[in-house]
N, C-alpha and C positions, 0 to 999 in steps of 0.2 A: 306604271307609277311615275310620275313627275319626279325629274331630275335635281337635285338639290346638290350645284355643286359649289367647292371652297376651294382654295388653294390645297389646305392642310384639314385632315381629318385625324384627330387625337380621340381614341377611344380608352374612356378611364381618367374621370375628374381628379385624384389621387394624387401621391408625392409628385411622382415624375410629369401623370399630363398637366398640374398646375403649371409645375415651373415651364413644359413645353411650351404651352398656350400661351404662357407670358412672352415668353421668349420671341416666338413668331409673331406675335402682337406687333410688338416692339420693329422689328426687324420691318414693317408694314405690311404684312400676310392678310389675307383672312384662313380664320380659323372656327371650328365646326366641333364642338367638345361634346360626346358624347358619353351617359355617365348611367349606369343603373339602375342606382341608388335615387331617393329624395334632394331635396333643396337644404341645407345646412341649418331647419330652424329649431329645430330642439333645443333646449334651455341647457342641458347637459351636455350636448354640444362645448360648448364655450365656456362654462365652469372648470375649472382646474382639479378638483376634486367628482366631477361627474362622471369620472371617464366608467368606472367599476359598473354604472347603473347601464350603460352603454352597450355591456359586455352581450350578447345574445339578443339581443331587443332587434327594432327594426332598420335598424342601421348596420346591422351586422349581417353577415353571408352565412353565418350560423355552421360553419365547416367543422367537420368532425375527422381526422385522418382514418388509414384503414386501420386496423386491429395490430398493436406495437408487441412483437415478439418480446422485448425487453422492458415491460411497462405493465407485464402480468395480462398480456392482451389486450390491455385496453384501448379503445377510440379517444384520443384526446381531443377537446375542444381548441381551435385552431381558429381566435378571432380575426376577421376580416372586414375592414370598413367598407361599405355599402353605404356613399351619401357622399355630396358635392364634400369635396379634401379624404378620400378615400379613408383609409386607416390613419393617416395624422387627424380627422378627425376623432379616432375613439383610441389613441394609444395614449399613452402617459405623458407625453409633454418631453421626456428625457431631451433634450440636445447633447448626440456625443457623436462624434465621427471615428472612423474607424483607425487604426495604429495606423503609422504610417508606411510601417512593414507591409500590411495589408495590400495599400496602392502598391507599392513597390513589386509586392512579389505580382500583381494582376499585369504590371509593365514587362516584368519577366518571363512571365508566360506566353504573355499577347504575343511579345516584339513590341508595343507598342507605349515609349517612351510618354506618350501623354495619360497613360494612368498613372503616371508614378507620383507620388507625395508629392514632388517638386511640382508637378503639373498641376492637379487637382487643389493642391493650395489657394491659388487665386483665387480659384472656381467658387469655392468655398466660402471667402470673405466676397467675393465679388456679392453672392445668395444674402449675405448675411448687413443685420442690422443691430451690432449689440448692445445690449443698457449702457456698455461704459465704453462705448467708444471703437474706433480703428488702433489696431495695433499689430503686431507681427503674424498674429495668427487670429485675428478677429476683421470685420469688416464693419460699417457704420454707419452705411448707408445704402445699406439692399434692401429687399422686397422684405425678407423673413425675419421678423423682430426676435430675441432673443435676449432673452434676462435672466442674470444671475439670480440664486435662493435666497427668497426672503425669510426672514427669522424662520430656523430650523424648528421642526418639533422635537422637544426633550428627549423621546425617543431617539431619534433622526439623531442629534447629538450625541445620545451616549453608543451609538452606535459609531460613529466616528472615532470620539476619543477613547472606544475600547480598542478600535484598530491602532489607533496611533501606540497607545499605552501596550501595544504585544507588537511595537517595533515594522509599524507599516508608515510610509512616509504621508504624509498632511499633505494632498496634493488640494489646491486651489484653483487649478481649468485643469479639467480633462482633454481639454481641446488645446493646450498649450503641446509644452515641447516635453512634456515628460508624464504619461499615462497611470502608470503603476504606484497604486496606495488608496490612499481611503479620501472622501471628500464630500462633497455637496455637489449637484448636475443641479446646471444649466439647461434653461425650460425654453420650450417655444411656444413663451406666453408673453402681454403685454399688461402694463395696469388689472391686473387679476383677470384675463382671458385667455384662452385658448388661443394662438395664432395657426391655424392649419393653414397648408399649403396652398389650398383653394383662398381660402379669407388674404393669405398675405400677396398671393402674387396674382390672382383674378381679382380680388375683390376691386382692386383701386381701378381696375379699369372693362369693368361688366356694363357701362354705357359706351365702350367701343364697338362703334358701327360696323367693325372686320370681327366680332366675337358672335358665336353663334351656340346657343346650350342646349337641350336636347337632356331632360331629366329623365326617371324611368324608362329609358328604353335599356334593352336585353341585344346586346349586341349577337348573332348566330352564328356568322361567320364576315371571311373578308371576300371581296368580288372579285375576282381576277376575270384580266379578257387578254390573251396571249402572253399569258404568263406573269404581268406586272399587276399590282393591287390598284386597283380606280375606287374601289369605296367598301361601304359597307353595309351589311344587310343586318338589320333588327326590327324590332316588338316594340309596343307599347302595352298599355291596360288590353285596350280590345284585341290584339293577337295580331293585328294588320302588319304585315309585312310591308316594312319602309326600306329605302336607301336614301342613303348621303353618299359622294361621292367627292373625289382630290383631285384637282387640276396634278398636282404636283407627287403629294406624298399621304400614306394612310400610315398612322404610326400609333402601336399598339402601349397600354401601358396602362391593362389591367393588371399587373403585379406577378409577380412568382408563379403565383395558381392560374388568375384568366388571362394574361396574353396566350403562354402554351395551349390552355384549351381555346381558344378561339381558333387558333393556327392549323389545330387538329382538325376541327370543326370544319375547315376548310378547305381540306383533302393537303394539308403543308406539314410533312413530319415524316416518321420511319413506317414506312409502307407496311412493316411485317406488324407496328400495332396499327393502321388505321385498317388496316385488312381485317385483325380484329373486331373493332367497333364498325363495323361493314359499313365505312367510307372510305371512296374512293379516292384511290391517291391522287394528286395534282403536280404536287412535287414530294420527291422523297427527299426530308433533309432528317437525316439521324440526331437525336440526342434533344430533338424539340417534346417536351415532355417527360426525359427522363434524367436521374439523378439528381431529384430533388433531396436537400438537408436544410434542416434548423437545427437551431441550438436546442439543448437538454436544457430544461427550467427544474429543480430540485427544490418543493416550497419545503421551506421548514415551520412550523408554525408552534407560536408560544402563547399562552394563557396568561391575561396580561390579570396581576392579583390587586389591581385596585384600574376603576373606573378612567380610560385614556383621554387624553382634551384632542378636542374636534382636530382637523388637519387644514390648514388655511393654506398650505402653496399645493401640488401635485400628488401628493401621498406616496408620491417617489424617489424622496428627496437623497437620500443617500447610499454612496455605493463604493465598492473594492473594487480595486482590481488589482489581480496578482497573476503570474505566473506556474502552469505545474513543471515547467523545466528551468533549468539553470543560465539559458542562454538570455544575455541582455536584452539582445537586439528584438527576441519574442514578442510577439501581439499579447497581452494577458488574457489568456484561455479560463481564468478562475475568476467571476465577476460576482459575487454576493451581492444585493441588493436588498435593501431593507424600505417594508412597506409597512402602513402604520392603519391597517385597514383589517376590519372583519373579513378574513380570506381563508377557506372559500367559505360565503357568506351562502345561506339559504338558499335552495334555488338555485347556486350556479353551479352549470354545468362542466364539472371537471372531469 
């Protein structure tokens, strides 16, 4: 087969290979994006209120986990975007970044002082583009637009000020310097659109001559030739096995679920499971594939006793955060979320 090669091979149009591709763009690279999924053009796509219709269709990977000891057995639905902006194409728009306990303790763990809060700050406003502007923990001029909530729904409201009203504090940025209380999120949308990762940081520059896209293909595994990655091997429609190939670097960022299975795919992980799925090991690196966690989602759902008005911003509009222990410094572990949607509507797979 004919050589196709780039500097950089980015496997997974998604959060992280957006902002890659951009990045390396930038930097003067050529770069080779490969992506599963379709081209971004669904109309729901880009709707702010579209994301629910999204949920299992064809943009999704349609993932079910295995059978939950604590959940009465069951498989829970486990959506995953499939299409150019991976899952910021189909998730809710939310903008919130993590406590900054979070970076801190990932710095503690590492050794590795550039996760911590201080560090990743930048990073953060550097990505960012917000409705009001540059300030201490916002940025105003990056690839990824970000807007505060437009008129709340009633709902949305009284769910706010019943937090406030039972002694939770009115927080106004989750992404400022104080996380913990009730509020309104900040969306990554623009003039009443979606802003996914792919649209903010590919989109402006998809007629550069170093960008190279590659839709529908099924990436199988990675190529190794004396032990270093030179490319990768995928599918299309007809089944034909293609490669692309990296002057430099192959760099995975199908997500949580497909980087580790690609890795396996390709004889890269703990020999005692690929021995298992009888491939051969290439290299054994323990822990590629194991000790996956999400968080617990707890839907509460109420019978709303007159007729609700349509949802005009994200349907995700507001949200708690609180703590289950008493220490200040804590990330809030207790996050209620209030959505203002037929959930779980007809048809969806719960």
């Amino acid at each position: 087969m004919p050589k196709k090669s780039t500097d950089y091979v980015v496997v997974g149009a998604g959060s992280a290979g957006s902002v890659i591709a951009r990045r390396l763009l930038d930097a003067g690279h050529t770069v080779h994006v490969i992506e599963a999924g379709p081209v971004d053009t669904d109309p729901a796509i880009h709707s702010p209120q579209g994301w629910p219709t999204l949920l299992g269709g064809p943009q999704d990977w349609g993932l079910f986990t295995t059978p939950q000891k604590h959940a009465n057995d069951r498989r829970i639905f486990w959506p995953r975007g499939r299409v150019l902006g991976g899952s910021s194409s189909l998730n809710g728009m939310i903008y919130v970044r993590g406590h900054s306990s979070d970076y801190d303790g990932w710095a503690s763990a590492s050794g590795d002082a550039g996760w911590s809060w201080e560090n990743v700050l930048p990073l953060f406003k550097r990505s960012e583009s917000h409705e009001l502007g540059a300030n201490e923990f916002h940025g105003g001029d990056g690839p990824l637009p970000v807007s505060i909530m437009g008129t709340p729904h009633p709902l949305a409201a009284a769910f706010v000020d019943a937090a406030v009203e039972h002694g939770h504090k009115l927080i106004d940025d989750f992404n400022a310097d104080e996380m913990v209380g009730a509020g309104y999120n900040h969306t990554t949308t623009r003039d009443g659109e979606r802003m996914s990762a792919w649209k903010s940081f590919v989109g402006p520059v998809l007629d550069n001559p170093d960008l190279t896209v590659t839709t529908g293909a099924l990436v199988h595994r990675v190529v190794l030739e004396n032990g270093r990655a030179v490319g990768i091997e995928y599918s299309r429609g007809d089944g034909e096995l293609e490669r692309a190939f990296a002057d430099h670097e192959v760099i995975l960022c199908g997500g949580a679920l497909g980087s580790p299975k690609t890795l396996l795919l390709s004889g890269i992980g703990p020999s005692r499971h690929l021995a298992e799925l009888g491939i051969d090991t290439v290299i054994d690196l323990p822990g590629v594939g194991e000790n996956l966690h999400d968080h617990l989602l707890l839907s509460n759902i109420y019978e709303s006793l007159e007729p609700l008005a349509a949802g005009t911003n994200n349907l995700l509009e507001a949200q708690l955060y609180a703590r289950s222990t008493g220490w200040a410094g804590a990330a809030p572990d207790l996050q209620p979320l209030f959505m203002h949607i037929p959930y779980p509507a007809d048809g969806y797979p719960v």
